[in-house]
C-alpha positions as CSV (number, residue, x, y, z in Angstrom):
1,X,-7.2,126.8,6.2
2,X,-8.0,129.8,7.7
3,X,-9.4,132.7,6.2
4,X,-9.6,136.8,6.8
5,X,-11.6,139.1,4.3
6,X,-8.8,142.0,3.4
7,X,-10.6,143.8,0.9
8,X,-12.5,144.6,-2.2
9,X,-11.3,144.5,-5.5
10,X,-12.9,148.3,-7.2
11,X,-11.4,148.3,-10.8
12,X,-9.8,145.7,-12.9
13,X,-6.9,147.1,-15.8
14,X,-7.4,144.2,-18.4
15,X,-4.3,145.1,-20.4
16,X,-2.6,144.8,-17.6
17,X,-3.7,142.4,-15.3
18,X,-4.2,144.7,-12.7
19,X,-7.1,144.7,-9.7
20,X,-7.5,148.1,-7.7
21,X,-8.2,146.8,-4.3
22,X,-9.7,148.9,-1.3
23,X,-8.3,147.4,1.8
24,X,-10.4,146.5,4.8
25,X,-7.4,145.4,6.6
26,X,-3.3,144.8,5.8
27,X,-1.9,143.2,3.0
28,X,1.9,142.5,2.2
29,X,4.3,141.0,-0.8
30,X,4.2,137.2,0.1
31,X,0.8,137.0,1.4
32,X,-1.5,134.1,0.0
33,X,-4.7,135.5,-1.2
34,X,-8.2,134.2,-2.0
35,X,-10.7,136.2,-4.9
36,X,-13.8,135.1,-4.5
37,X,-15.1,135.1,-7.7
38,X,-18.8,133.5,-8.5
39,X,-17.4,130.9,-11.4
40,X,-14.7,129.7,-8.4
41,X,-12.3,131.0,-6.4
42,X,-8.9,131.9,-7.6
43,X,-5.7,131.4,-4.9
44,X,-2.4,133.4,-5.8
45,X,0.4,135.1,-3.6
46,X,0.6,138.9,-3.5
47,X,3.9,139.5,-5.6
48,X,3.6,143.4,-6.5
49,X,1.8,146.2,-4.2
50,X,1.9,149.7,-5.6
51,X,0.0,152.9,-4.6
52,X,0.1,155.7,-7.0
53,X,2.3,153.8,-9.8
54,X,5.2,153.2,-6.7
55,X,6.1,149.6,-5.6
56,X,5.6,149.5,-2.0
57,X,6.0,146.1,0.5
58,X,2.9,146.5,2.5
59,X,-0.5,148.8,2.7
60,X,-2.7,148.9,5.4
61,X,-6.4,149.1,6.3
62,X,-8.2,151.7,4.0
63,X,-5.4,152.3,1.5
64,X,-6.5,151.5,-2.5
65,X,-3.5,149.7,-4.1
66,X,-3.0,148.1,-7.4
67,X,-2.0,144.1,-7.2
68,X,-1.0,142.3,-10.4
69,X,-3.4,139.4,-10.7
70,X,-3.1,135.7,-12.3
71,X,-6.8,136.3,-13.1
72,X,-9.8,138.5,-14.4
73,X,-11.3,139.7,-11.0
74,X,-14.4,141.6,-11.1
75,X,-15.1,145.2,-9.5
76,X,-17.3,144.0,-6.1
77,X,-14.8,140.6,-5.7
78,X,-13.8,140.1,-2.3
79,X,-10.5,139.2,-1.4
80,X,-9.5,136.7,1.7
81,X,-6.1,135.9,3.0
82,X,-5.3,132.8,3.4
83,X,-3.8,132.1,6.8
């Protein structure tokens, strides 16, 4: 499977399961998404995108959003999408 490197995850919210993500390219709800983490990589579909606390269905190339994640993601994880 194909893969493109989206972005960087800069924060992690551990209460709630949040990764702040700067984006090196576009990212919507429904994509299939890789972290990179060192202990493995974690796979997972992007099912909420918000900027500034509003849901939103897309983002594009240098926006910071916030993606609910199945996972503790490190600040510095890079994020692929599967294609």
């Amino acid at each position: 499977m194909e893969e493109k490197e989206i972005g960087t995850v800069t924060h992690y919210y551990n209460r709630a399961g949040v990764a702040v993500i700067k984006l090196a390219d576009s990212i919507h709800i429904g994509d299939l998404v890789k972290f990179k983490k060192g202990s493995g990589d974690v796979e997972q579909a992007v099912v909420s995108l918000q900027i500034d606390h509003q849901n939103i269905p897309s983002a594009q190339r240098g926006a910071e959003v916030a993606m609910k994640v199945s996972e503790h993601v490190k600040p510095g994880t890079r994020i692929t999408r599967l294609a």
